[in-house]
N, C-alpha and C positions, 0 to 999 in steps of 0.2 A: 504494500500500500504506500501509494506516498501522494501528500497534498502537494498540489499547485497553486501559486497566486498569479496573478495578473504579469507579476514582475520575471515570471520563470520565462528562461528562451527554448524555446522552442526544439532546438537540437540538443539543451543541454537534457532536455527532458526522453527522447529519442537516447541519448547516452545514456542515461541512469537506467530507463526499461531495459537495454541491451546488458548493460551488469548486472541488472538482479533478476534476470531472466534471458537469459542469452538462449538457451531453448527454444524461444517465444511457446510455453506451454499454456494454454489456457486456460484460465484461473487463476494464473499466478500475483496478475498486478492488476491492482484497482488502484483509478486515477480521483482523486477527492478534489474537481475543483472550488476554490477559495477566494472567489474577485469582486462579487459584487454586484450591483445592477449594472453600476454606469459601466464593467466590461465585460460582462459578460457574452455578449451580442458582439462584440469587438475583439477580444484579446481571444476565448474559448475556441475559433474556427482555426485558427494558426498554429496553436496544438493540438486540436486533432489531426489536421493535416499532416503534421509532421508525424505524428505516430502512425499514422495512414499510410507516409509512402514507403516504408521500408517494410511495411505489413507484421507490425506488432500490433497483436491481442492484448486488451486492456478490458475492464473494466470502468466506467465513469460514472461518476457519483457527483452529485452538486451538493455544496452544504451550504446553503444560503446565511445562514447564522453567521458565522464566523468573517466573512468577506461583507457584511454590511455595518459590522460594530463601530458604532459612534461614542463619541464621551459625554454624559449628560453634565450640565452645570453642576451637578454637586460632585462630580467624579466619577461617578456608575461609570460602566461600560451598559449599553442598552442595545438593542436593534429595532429600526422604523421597520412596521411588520409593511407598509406601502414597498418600502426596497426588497423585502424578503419575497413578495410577494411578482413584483418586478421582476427580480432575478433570475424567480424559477419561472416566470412566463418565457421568459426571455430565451431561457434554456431548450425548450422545447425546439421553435422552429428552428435553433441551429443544430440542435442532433436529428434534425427530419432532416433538413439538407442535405447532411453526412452518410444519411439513412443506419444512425448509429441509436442502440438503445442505452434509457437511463434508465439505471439503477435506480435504488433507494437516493429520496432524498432526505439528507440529515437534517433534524428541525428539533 
């Protein structure tokens, strides 16, 4: 398993599947991504791609939680359930494009 955020490159992510699964066996690696509304529709297509062209099997999972945390005035950490909400729509039509399926989303 390993998260991605918005900031991951793309081949570096293509590298790490090919070391902790050089097999490419399936099952092996679930991809948690971690970015948010405002990328998810934007940064999400550029790493599938890139695990696409060398034809590693992955797993993808969105956690909407963790990639929309803001800091409320008194210090909390919180989540706008509108971005949570956002993000997983969001998610949707880019793994139709891919003609990829999503996993569980963490919530």
């Amino acid at each position: 398993m390993t998260q991605v955020s918005d900031k991951m490159d793309p081949n570096e992510l293509v590298k790490l599947i090919d070391i902790l699964n050089p097999e490419n066996k399936p099952g092996r690696i679930t991809v948690i991504s971690r970015m948010g509304a405002e990328n998810m529709r934007v940064k999400l297509p550029h790493l599938i791609r890139a695990v696409r062209r060398p034809g590693q099997i992955v797993t993808w999972v969105s956690d909407p939680m963790h990639g929309n945390t803001i800091k409320a005035p008194c210090g909390l950490k919180t989540r706008p359930f509108d971005a949570i909400m956002v993000c997983t729509m969001q998610l949707f039509p880019v793994m139709s494009i891919f003609r990829c399926f999503i996993n569980p989303i963490l919530i």
